[in-house]
N, CA, C and O atoms as a GROMACS GRO file, in nm:
protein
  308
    1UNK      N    1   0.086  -0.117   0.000
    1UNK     CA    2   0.000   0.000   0.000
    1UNK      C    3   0.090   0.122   0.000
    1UNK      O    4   0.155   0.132   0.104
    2UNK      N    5   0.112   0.220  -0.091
    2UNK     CA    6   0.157   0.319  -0.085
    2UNK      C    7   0.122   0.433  -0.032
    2UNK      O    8   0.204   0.512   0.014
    3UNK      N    9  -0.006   0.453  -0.034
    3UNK     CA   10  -0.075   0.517   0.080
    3UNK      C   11  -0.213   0.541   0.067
    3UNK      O   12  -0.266   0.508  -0.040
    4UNK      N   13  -0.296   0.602   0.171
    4UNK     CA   14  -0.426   0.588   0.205
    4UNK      C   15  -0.462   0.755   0.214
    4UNK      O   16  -0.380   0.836   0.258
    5UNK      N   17  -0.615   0.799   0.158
    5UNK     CA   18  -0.693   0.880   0.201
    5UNK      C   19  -0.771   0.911   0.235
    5UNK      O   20  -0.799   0.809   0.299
    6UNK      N   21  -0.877   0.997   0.260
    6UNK     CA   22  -0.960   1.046   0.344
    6UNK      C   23  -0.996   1.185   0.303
    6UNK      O   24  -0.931   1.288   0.314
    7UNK      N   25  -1.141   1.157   0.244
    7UNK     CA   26  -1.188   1.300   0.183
    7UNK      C   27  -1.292   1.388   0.313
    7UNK      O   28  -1.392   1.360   0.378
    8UNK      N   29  -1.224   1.475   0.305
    8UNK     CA   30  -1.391   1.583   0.418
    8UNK      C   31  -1.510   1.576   0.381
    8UNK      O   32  -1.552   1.653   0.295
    9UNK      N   33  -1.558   1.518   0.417
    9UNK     CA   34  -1.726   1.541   0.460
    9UNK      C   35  -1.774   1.460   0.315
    9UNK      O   36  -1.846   1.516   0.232
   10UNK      N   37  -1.722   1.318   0.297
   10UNK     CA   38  -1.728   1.244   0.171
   10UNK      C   39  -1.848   1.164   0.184
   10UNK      O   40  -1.922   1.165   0.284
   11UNK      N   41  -1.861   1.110   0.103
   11UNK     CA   42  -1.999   1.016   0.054
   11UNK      C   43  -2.000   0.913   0.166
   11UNK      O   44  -1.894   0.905   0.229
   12UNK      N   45  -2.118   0.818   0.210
   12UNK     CA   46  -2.108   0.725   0.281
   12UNK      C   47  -2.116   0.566   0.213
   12UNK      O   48  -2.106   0.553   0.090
   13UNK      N   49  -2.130   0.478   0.280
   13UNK     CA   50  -2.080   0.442   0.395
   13UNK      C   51  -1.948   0.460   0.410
   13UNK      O   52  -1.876   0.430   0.315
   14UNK      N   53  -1.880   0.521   0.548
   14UNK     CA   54  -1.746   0.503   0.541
   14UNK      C   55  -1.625   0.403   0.496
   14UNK      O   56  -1.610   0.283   0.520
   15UNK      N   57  -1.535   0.505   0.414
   15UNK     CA   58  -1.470   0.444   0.333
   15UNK      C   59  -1.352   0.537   0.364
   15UNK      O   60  -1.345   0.640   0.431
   16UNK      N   61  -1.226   0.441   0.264
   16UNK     CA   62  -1.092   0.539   0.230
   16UNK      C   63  -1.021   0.456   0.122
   16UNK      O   64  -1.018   0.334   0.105
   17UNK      N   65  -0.961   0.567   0.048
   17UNK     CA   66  -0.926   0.524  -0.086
   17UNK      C   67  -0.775   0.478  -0.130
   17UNK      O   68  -0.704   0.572  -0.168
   18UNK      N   69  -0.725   0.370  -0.130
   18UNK     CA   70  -0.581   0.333  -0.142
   18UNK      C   71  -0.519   0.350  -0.274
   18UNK      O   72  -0.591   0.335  -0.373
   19UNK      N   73  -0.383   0.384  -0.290
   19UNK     CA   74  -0.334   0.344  -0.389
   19UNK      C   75  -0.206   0.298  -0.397
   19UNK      O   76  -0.117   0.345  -0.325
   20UNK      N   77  -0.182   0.194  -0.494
   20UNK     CA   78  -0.040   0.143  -0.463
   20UNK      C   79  -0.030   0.121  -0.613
   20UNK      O   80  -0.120   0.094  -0.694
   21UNK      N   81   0.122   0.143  -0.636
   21UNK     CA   82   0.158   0.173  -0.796
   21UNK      C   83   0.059   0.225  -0.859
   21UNK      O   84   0.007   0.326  -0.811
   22UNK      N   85  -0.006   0.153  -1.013
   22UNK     CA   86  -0.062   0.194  -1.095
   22UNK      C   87  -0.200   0.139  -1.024
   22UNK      O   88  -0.283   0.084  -1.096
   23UNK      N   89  -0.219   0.150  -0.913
   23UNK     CA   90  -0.392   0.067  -0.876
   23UNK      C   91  -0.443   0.119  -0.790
   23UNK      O   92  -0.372   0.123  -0.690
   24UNK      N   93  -0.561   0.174  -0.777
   24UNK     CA   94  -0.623   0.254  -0.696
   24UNK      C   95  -0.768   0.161  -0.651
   24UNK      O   96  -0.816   0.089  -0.738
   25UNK      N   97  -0.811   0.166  -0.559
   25UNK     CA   98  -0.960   0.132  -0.532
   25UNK      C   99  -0.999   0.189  -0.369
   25UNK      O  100  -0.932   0.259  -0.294
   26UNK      N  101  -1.114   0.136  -0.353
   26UNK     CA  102  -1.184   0.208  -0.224
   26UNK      C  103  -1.216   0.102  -0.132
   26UNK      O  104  -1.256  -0.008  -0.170
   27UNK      N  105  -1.197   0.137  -0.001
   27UNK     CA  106  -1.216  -0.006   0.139
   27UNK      C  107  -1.293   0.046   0.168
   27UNK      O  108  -1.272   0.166   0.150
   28UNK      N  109  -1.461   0.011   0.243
   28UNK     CA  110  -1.520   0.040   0.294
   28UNK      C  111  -1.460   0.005   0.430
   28UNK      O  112  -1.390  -0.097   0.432
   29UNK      N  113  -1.480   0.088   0.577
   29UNK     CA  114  -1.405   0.021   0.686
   29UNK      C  115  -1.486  -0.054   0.785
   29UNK      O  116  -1.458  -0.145   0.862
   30UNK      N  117  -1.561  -0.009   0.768
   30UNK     CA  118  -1.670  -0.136   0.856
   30UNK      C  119  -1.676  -0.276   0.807
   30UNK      O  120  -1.679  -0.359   0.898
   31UNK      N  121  -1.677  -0.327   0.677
   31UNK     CA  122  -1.724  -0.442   0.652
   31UNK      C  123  -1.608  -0.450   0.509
   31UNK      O  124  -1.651  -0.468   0.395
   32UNK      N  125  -1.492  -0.437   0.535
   32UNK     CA  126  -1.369  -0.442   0.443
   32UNK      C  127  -1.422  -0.468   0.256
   32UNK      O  128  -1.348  -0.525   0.176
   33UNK      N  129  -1.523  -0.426   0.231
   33UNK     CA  130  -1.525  -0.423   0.065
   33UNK      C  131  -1.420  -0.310   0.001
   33UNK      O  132  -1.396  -0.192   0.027
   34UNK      N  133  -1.378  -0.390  -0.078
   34UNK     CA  134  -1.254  -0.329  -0.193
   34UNK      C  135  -1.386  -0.279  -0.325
   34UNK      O  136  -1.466  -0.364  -0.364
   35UNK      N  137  -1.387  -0.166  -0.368
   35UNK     CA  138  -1.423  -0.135  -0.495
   35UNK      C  139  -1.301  -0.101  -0.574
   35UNK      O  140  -1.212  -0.027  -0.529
   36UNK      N  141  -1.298  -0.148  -0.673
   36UNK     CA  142  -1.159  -0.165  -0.769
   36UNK      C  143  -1.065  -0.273  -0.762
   36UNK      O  144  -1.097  -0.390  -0.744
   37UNK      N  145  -0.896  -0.212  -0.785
   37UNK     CA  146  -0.837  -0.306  -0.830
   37UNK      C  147  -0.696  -0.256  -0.736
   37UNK      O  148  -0.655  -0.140  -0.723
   38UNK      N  149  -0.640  -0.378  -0.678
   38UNK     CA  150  -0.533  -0.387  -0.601
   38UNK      C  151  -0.450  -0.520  -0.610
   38UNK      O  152  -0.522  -0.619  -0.605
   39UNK      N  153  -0.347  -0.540  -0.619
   39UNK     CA  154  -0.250  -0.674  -0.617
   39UNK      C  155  -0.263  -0.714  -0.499
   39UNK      O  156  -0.281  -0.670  -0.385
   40UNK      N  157  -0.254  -0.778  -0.537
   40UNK     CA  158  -0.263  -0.938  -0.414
   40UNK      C  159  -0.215  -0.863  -0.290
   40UNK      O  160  -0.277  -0.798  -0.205
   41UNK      N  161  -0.068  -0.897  -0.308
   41UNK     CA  162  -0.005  -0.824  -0.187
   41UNK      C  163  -0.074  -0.697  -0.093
   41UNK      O  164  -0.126  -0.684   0.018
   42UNK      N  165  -0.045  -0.622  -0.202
   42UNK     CA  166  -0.127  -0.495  -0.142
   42UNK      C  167  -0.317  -0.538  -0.070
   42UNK      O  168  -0.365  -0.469   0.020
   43UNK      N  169  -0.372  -0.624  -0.114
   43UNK     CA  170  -0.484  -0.639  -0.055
   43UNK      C  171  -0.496  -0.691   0.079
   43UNK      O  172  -0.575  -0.649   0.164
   44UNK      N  173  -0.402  -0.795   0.096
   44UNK     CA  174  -0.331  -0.841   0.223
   44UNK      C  175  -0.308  -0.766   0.335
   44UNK      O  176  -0.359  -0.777   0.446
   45UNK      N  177  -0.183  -0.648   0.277
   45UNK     CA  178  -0.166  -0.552   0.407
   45UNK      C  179  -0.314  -0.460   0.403
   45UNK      O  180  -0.375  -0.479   0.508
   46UNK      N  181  -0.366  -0.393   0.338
   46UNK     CA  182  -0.480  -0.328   0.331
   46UNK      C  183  -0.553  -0.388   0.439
   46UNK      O  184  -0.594  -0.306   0.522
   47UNK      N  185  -0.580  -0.502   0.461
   47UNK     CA  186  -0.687  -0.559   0.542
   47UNK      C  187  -0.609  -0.578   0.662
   47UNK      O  188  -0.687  -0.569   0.758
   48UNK      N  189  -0.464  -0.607   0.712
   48UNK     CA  190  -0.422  -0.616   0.799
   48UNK      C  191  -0.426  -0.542   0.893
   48UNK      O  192  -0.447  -0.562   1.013
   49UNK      N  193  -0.384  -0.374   0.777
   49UNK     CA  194  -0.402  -0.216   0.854
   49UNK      C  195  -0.516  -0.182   0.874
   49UNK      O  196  -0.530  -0.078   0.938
   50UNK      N  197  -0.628  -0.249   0.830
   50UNK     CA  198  -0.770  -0.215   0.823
   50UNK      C  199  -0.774  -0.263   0.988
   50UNK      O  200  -0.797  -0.183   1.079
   51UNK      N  201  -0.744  -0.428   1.014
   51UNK     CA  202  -0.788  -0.497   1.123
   51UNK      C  203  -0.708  -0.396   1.264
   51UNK      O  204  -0.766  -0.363   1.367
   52UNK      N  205  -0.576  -0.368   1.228
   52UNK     CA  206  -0.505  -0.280   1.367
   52UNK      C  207  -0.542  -0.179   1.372
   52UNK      O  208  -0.545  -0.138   1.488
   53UNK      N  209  -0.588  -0.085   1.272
   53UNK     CA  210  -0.708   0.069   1.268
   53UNK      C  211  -0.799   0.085   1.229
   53UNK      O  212  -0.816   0.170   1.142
   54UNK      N  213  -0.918  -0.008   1.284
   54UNK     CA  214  -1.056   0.028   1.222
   54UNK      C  215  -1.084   0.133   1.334
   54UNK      O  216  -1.101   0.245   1.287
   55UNK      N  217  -1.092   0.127   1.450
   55UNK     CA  218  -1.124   0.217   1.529
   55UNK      C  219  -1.080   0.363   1.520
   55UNK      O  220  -1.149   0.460   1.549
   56UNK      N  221  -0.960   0.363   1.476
   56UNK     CA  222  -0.882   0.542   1.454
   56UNK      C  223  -0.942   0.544   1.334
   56UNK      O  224  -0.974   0.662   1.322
   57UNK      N  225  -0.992   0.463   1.194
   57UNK     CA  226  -1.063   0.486   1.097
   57UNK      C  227  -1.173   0.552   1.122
   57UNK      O  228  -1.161   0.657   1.059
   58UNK      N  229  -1.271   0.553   1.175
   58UNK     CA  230  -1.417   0.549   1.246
   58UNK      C  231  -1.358   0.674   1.278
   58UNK      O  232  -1.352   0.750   1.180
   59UNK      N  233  -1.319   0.714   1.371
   59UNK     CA  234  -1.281   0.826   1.411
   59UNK      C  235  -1.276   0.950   1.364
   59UNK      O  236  -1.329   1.058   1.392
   60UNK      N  237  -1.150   0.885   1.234
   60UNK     CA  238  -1.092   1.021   1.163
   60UNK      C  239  -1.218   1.055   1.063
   60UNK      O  240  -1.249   1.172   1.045
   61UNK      N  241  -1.303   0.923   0.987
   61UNK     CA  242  -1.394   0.964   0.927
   61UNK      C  243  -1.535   1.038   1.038
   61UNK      O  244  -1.608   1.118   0.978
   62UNK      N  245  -1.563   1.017   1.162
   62UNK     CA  246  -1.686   1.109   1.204
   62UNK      C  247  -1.567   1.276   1.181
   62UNK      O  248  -1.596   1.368   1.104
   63UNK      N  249  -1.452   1.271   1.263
   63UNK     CA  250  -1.371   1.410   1.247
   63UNK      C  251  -1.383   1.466   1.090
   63UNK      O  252  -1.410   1.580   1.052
   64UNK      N  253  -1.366   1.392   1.041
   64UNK     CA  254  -1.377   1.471   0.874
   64UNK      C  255  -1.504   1.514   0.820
   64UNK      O  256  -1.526   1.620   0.762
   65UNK      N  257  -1.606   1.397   0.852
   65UNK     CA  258  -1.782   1.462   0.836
   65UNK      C  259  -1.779   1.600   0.948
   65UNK      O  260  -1.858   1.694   0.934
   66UNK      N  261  -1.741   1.598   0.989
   66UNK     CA  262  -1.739   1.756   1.146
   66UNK      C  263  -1.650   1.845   1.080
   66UNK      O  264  -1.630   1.958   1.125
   67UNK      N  265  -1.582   1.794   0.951
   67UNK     CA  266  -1.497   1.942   0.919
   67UNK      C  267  -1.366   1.967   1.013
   67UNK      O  268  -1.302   2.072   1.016
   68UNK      N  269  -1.334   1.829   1.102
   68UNK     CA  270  -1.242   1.855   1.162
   68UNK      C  271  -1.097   1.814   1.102
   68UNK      O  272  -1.100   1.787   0.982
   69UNK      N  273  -0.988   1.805   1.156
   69UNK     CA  274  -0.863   1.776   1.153
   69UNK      C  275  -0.854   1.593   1.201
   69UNK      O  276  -0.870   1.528   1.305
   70UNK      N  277  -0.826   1.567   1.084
   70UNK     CA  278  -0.803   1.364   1.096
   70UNK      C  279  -0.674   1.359   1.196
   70UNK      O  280  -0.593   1.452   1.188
   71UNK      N  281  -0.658   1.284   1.262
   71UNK     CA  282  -0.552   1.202   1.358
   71UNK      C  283  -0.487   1.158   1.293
   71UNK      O  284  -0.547   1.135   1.188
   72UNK      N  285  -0.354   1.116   1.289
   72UNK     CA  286  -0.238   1.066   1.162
   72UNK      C  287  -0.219   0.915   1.259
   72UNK      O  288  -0.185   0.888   1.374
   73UNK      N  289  -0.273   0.824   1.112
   73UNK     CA  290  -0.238   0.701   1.181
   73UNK      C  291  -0.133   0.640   1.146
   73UNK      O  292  -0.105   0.674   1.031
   74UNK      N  293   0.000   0.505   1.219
   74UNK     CA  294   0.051   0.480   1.174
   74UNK      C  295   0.035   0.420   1.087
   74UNK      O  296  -0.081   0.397   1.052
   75UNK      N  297   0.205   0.339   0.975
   75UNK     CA  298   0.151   0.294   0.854
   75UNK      C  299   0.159   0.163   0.914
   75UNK      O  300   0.158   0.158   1.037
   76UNK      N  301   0.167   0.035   0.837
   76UNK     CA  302   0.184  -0.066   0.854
   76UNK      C  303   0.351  -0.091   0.868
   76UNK      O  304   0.433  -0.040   0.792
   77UNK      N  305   0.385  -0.181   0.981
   77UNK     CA  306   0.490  -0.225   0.969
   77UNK      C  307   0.589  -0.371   0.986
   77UNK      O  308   0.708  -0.369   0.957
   0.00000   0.00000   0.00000
């Protein structure tokens, strides 16, 4: 995963949008659906970092519907 975002006050159900090399798609974080396209690998850690930050996920997305400032989570390591 090369890295992850998080739009303000974005569409629901909560989600965030990965991209790694040439492949981009969207995780929903409650119930881990991928829309798009990601390599293997990369889908792997995606769900790993999903499982150690769903809770700071949840978070940063109510802070971003509020117009607030997201919490910086770590990456995977």
């Amino acid at each position: 995963m090369d890295y992850y975002l998080m739009y303000i006050a974005d569409h629901n159900p909560p989600h965030f949008h990965v991209w790694c090399d040439d492949y981009k798609a969207t995780m929903t974080i409650t119930d881990g659906i991928i829309i798009g396209s990601l390599p293997r690998r990369a889908i792997k850690m995606v769900y790993e970092w999903l499982d150690l930050h769903k809770d700071e996920l949840m978070e940063n997305w109510k802070r971003l519907s509020n117009y607030e400032v997201a919490n910086r989570i770590e990456p995977l390591k």
